[in-house]
C-alpha positions, -999 to +999 in steps of 0.1 A: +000+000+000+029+026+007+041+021-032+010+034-043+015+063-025+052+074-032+040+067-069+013+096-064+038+113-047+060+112-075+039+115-098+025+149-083+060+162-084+065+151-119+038+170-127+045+201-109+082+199-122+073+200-158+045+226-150+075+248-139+089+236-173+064+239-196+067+278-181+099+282-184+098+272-217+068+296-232+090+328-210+116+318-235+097+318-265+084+352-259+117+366-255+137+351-288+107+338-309+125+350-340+163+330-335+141+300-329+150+263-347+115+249-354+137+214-360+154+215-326+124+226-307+106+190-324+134+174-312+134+183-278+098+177-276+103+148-287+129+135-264+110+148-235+082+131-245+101+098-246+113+109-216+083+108-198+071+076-214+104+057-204+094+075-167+060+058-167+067+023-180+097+021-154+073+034-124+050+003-137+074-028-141+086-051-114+114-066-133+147-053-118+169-058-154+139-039-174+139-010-149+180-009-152+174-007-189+150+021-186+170+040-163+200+039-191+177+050-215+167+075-194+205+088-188+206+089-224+176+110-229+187+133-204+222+137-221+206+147-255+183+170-240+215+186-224+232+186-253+202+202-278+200+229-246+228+244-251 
């Protein structure tokens, strides 16, 4: 019963984490809409997408060698978003 509840704990602070984000992310486009890469910005969508997706199906597994092979992908998700960043 206590997993179910640090998974809604997580979750909520997934959610309030990509709120803060998702907020970040429309400031910035106000301020330098015009040196925007349309291509880059798919991209990063993309990944963060995936992201999230990799972040769900690892939260629902029980297998300890597919939850180590999310949490790679993961790390490798997170180094191309770092990398299209900057």
């Amino acid at each position: 019963m206590g997993d179910a509840g640090e998974g809604l704990v997580d979750a909520e602070s997934r959610l309030a984490e990509r709120m803060e984000e998702r907020e970040q992310e429309r400031r910035n486009a106000k301020q330098g809409a015009k040196g925007i890469d349309p291509e880059r910005v798919r991209q990063m969508e993309s990944l963060r997408l995936a992201r999230t997706e990799m972040q769900r199906q690892m939260e629902s597994t029980a297998h300890q060698a597919r939850k180590q092979q999310l949490s790679q992908a993961i790390g490798e998700i997170d180094k191309r978003l770092a990398a299209l960043s900057k």
